[in-house]
VOFIRO-652170 format. One record per atom (N, C-alpha, C): atom name; residue in three letters; z, x, y. Coordinates in pm, 1 decimal. Atoms other than C-alpha are relative to their C-alpha. Layout:
! VOFIRO-652170
[r CA ALA [Z X Y]]
...
This chain:
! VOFIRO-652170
[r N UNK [140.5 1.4 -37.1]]
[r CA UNK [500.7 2332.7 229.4]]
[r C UNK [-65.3 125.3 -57.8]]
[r N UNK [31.3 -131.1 48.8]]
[r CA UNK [275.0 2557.8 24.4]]
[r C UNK [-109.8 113.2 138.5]]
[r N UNK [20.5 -44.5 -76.1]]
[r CA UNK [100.7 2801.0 223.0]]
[r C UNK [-181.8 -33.7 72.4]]
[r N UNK [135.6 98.4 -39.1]]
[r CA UNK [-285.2 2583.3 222.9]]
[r C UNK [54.5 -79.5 128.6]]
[r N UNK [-32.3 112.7 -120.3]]
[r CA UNK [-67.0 2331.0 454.5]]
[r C UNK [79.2 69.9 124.3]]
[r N UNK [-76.7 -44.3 -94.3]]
[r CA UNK [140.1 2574.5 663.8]]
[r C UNK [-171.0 82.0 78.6]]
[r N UNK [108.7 -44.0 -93.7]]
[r CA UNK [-247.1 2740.5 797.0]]
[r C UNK [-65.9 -117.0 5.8]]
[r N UNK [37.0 133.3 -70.8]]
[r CA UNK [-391.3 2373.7 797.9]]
[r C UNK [24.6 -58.1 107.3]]
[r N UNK [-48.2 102.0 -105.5]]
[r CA UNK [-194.9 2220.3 1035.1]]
[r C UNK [-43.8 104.3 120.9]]
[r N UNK [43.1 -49.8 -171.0]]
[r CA UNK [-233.0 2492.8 1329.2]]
[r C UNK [-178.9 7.0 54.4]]
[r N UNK [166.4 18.7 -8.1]]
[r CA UNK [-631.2 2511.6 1237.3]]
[r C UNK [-6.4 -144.6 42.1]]
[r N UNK [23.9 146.9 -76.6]]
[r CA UNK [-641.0 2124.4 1292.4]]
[r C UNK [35.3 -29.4 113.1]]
[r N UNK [-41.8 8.9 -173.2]]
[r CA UNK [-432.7 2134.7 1592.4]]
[r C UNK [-126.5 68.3 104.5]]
[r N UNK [97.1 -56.3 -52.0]]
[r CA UNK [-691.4 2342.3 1752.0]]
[r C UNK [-124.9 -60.8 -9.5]]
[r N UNK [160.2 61.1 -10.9]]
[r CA UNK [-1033.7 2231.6 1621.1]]
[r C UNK [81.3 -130.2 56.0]]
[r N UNK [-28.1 120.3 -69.4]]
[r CA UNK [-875.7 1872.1 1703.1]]
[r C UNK [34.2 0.8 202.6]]
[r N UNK [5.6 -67.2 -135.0]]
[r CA UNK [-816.5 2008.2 2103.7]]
[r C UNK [-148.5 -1.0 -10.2]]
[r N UNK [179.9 4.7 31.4]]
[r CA UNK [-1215.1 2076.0 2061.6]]
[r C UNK [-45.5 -108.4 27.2]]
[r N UNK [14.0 168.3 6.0]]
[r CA UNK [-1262.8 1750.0 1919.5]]
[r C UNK [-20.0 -68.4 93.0]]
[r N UNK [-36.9 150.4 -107.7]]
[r CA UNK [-1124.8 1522.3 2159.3]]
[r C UNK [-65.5 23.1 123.1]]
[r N UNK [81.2 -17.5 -150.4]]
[r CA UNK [-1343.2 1683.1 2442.7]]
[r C UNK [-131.8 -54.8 -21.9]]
[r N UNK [124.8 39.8 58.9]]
[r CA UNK [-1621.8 1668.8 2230.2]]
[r C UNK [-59.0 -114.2 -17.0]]
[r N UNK [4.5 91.0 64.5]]
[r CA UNK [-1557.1 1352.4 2135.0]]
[r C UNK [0.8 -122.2 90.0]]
[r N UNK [44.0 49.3 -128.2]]
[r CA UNK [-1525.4 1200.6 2502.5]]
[r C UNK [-144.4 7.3 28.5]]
[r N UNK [119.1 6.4 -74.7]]
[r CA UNK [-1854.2 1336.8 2582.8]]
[r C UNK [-122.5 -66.6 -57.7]]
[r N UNK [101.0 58.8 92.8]]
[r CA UNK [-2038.3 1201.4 2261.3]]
[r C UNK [11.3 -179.7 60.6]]
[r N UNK [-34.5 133.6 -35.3]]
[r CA UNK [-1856.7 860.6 2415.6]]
[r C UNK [-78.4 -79.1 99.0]]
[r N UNK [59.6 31.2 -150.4]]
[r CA UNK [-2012.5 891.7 2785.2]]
[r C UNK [-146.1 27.5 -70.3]]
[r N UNK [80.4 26.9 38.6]]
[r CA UNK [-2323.3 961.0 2614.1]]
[r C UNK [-74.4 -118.3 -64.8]]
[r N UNK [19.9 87.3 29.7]]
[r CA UNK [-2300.4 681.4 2397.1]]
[r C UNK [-42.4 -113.9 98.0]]
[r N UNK [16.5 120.0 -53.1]]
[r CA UNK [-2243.5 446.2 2626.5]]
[r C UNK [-134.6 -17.7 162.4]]
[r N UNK [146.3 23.0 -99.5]]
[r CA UNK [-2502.9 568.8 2851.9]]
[r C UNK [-75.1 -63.6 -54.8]]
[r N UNK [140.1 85.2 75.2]]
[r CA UNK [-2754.9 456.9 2613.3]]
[r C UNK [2.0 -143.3 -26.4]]
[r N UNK [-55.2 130.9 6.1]]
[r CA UNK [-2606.5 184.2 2539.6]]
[r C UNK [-8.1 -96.7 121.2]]
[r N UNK [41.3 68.3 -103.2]]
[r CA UNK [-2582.3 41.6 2873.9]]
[r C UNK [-58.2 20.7 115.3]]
[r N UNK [92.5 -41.1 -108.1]]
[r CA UNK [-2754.4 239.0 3131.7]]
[r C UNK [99.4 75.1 98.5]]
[r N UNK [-79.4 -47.4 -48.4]]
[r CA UNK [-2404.7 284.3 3281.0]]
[r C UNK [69.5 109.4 -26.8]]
[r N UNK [-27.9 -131.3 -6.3]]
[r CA UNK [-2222.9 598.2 3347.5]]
[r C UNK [138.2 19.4 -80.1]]
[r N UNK [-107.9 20.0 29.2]]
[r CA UNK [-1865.9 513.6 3276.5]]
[r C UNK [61.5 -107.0 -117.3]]
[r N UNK [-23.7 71.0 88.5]]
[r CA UNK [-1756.0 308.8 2955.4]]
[r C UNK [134.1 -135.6 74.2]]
[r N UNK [-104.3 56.2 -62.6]]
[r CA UNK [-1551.6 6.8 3093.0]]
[r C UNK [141.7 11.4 -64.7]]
[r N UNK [-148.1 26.1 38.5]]
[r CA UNK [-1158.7 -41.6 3060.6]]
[r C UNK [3.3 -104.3 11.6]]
[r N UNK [-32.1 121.2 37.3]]
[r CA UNK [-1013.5 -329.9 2921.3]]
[r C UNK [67.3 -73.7 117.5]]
[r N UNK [-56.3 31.7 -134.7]]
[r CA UNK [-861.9 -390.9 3280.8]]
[r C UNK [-63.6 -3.1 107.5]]
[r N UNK [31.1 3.9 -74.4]]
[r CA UNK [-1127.7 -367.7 3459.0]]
[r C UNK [-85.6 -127.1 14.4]]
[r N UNK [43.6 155.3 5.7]]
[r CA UNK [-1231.3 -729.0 3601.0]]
[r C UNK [-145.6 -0.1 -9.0]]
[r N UNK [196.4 11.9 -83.2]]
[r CA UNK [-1613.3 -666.9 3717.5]]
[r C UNK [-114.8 6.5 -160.7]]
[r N UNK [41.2 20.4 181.3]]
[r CA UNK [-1683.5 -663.0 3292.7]]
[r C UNK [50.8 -105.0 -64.3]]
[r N UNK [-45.1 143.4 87.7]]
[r CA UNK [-1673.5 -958.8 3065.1]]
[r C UNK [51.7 72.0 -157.9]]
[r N UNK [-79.0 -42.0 105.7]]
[r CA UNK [-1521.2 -921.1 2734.4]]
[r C UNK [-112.1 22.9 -111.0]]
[r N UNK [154.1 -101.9 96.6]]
[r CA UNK [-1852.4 -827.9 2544.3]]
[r C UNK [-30.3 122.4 31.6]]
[r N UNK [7.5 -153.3 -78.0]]
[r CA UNK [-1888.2 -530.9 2745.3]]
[r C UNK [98.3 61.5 -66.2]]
[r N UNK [-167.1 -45.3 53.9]]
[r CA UNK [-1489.8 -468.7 2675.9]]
[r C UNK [-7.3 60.3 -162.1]]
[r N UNK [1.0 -37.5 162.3]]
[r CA UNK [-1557.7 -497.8 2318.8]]
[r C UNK [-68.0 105.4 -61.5]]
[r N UNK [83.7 -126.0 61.8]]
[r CA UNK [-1864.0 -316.7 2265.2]]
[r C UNK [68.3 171.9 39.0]]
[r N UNK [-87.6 -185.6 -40.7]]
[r CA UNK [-1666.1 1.8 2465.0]]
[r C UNK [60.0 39.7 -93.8]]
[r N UNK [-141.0 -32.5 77.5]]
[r CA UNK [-1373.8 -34.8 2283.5]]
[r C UNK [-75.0 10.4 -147.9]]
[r N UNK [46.3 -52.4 143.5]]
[r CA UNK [-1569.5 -19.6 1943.8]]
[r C UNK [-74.4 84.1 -14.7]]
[r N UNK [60.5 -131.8 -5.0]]
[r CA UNK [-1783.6 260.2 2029.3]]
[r C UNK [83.4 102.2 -1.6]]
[r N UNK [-111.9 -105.2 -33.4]]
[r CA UNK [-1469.1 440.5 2139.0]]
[r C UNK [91.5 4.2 -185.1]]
[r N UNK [-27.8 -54.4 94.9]]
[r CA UNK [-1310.1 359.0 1823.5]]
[r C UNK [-67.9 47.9 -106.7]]
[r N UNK [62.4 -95.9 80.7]]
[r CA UNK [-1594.5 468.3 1606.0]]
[r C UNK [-45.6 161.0 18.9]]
[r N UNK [77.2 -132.9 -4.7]]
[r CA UNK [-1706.9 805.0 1777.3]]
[r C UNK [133.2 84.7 -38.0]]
[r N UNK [-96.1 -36.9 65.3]]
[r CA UNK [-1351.7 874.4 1741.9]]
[r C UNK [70.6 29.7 -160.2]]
[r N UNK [10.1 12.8 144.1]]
[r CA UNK [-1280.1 818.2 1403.7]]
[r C UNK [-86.9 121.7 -65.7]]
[r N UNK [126.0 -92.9 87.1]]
[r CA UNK [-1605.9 1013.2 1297.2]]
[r C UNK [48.5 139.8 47.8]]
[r N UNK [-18.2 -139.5 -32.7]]
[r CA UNK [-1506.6 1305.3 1486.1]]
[r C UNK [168.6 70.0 -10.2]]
[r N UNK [-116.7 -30.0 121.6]]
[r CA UNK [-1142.3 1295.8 1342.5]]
[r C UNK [0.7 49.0 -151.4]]
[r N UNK [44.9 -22.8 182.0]]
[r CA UNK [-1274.6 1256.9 1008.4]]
[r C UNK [-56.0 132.6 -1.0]]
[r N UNK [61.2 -126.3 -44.3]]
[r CA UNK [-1495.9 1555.5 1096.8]]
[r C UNK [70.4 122.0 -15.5]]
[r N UNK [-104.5 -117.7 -70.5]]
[r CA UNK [-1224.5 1775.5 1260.8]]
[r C UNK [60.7 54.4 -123.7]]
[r N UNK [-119.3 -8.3 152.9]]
[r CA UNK [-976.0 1689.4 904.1]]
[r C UNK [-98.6 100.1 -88.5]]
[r N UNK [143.8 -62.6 135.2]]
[r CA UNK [-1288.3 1767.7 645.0]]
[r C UNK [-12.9 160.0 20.8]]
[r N UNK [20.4 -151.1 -18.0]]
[r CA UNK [-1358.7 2146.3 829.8]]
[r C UNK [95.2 72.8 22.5]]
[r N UNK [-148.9 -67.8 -21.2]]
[r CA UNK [-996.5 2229.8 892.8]]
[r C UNK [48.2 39.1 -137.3]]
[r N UNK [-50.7 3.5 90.7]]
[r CA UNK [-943.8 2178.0 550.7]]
[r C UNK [-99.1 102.8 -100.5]]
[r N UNK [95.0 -97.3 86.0]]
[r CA UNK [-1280.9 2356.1 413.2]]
[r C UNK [10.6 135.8 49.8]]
[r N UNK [-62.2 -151.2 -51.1]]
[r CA UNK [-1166.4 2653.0 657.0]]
[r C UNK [149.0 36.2 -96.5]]
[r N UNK [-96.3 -32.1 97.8]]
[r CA UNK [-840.2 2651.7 468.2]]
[r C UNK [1.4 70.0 -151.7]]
[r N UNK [52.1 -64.1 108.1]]
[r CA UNK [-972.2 2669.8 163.0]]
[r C UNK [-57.9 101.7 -29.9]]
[r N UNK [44.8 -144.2 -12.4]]
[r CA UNK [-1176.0 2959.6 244.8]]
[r C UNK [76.8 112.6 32.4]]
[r N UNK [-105.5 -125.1 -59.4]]
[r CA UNK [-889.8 3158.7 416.4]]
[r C UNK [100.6 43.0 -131.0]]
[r N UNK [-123.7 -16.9 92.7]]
[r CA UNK [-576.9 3093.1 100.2]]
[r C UNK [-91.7 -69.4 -151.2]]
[r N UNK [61.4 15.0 148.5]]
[r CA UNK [-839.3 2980.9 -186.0]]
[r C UNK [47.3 -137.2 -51.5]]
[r N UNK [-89.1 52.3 39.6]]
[r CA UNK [-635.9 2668.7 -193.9]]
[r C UNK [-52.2 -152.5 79.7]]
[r N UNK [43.3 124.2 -108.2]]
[r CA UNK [-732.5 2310.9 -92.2]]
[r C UNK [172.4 -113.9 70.3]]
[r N UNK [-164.6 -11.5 -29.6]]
[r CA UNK [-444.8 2181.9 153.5]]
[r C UNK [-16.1 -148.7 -35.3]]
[r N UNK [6.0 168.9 24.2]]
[r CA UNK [-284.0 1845.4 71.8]]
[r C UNK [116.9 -81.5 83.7]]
C-alpha cells in the first residue's frame, strides 16, 4: 500500500463516522417533507402500505449513496493535499 492509501483509509473512516450521522438527519428531514411524518417507515412496520415502504427505502438508499460518494471524493482530495498523491 503506497503511502496516498495507508492516510486514506483512516481519513475515510472518520469523515464516514460524520457521514452516517449526517446522513440520518438529511434522511429524517427528507422524509419530513416528503410526508409530513416524523419517522421514515420500516419495511416491518404494518400501519404502511408498500408505497410508503418503497418511497423510504429509496430515499434512504439515495441520501446515502450521495453522502458516501461525498465522504470517498473529500477523503481522497484531503489525501491528495496531505502526500501530493491521489490514493487508489
Amino acid at each position: 500500500m503506497n503511502r496516498a492509501g495507508a492516510a486514506y483509509r483512516p481519513l475515510a473512516m472518520l469523515l464516514g463516522a460524520a457521514a452516517g450521522a449526517a446522513a440520518g438527519s438529511m434522511l429524517e428531514r427528507g422524509w419530513r417533507t416528503v410526508s409530513g411524518s416524523d419517522r421514515a417507515p420500516r419495511a416491518t412496520d404494518q400501519d404502511h402500505g408498500w408505497g410508503e415502504i418503497l418511497l423510504a427505502a429509496a430515499l434512504h438508499g439515495a441520501v446515502f449513496a450521495v453522502v458516501k460518494a461525498a465522504t470517498e471524493r473529500v477523503s481522497a482530495i484531503g489525501v491528495r493535499r496531505m502526500t501530493g498523491v491521489w490514493p487508489t
